[in-house]
N, C-alpha and C positions, 0 to 999 in steps of 0.2 A: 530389174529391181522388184523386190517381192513385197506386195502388201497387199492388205487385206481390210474391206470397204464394210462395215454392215452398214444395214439401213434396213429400214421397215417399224422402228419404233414411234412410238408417241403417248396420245394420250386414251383411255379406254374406259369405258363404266365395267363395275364389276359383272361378270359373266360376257364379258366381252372374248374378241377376238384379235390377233395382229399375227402376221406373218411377217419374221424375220429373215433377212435377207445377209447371205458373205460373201462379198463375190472377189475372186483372187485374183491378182496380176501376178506375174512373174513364177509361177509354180500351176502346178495340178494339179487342183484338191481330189481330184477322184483315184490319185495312187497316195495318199495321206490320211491319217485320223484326221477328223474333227471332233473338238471341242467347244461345248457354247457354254458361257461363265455368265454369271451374274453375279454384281456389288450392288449392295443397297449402303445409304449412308448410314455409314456407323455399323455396320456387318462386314465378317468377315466375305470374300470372294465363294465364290460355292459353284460345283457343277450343275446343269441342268442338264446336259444331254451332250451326248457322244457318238460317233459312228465312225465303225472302224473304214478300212478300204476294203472288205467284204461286205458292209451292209451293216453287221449286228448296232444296235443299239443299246443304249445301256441311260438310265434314268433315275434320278432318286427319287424316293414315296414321294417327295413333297411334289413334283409334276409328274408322275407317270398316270398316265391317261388323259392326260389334261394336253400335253408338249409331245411334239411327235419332230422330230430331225428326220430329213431327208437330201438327195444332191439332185442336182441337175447337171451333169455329166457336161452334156452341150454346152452348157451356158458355164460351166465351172463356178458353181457356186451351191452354200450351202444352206438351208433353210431353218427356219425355226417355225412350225407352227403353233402359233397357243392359246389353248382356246379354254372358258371357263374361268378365265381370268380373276383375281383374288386381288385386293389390295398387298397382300406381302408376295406377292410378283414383282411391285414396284421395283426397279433397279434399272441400273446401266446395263447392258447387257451386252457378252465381249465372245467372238467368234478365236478361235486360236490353233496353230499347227503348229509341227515342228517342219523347221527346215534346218539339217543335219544334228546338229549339237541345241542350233536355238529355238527356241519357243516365239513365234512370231504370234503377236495380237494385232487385233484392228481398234480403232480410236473409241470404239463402243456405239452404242445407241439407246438413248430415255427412254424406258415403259413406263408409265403411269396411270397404275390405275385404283381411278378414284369415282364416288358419286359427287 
C-alpha cells in the first residue's frame, strides 16, 4: 500500500526555522519527482519546491533561498528545509508523487508562523 507520511511541522516565530519531513511506504521516492505544496486558508494550493529523480530542484521567488528540498535515499524520504521563516509560510503543507497515472498526497502538516 502506497502512502505518504509528513511530519515536522508546527508552530515558529518569524525567522524561524522547521524541517519537513515525507517519508514513503509502499514505493521509492528516490526513482520519483517530488513535490511539496502548500494551502493556506482561503489560497489557492501553490508549489514550494520540487526535485526531480536527478536532483535538479526547482523553487518559486517566494522561497527560493529561503526552502531548500532534499532526499535521504536510505531512509526514503523527502525533506523540506525552511528557514527565514515569514508569517505568509503559514499553511498546510502537502508532500506529493505520482504513482503511474495518480497523483498520491500525504494528509499534510500545520506550519505556523507567528509572534
Amino acid at each position: 500500500q502506497v502512502q505518504l507520511v509528513e511530519s515536522g511541522g508546527g508552530s515558529v516565530q518569524p525567522g524561524g526555522s522547521l524541517r519537513l519531513s515525507c517519508a514513503a511506504s509502499g514505493i521509492v521516492l528516490s526513482q520519483r519527482a517530488v513535490v511539496w505544496y502548500r494551502q493556506a486558508t482561503g489560497k489557492r494550493r501553490e508549489v514550494v519546491a520540487s526535485i526531480t529523480v536527478g536532483g535538479s530542484t526547482n523553487y518559486p521567488d517566494s522561497v527560493k533561498g529561503r526552502f531548500t528540498i532534499s532526499r535521504d535515499n536510505a531512509l526514503n524520504r523527502v525533506y523540506l528545509q525552511m528557514n527565514s521563516l515569514r508569517p505568509e509560510d503559514t499553511a498546510v503543507y502537502y508532500c506529493t508523487t505520482m504513482v503511474g497515472v495518480r497523483e498520491r498526497w500525504g494528509q499534510g502538516t500545520q506550519v505556523t508562523v507567528s509572534s
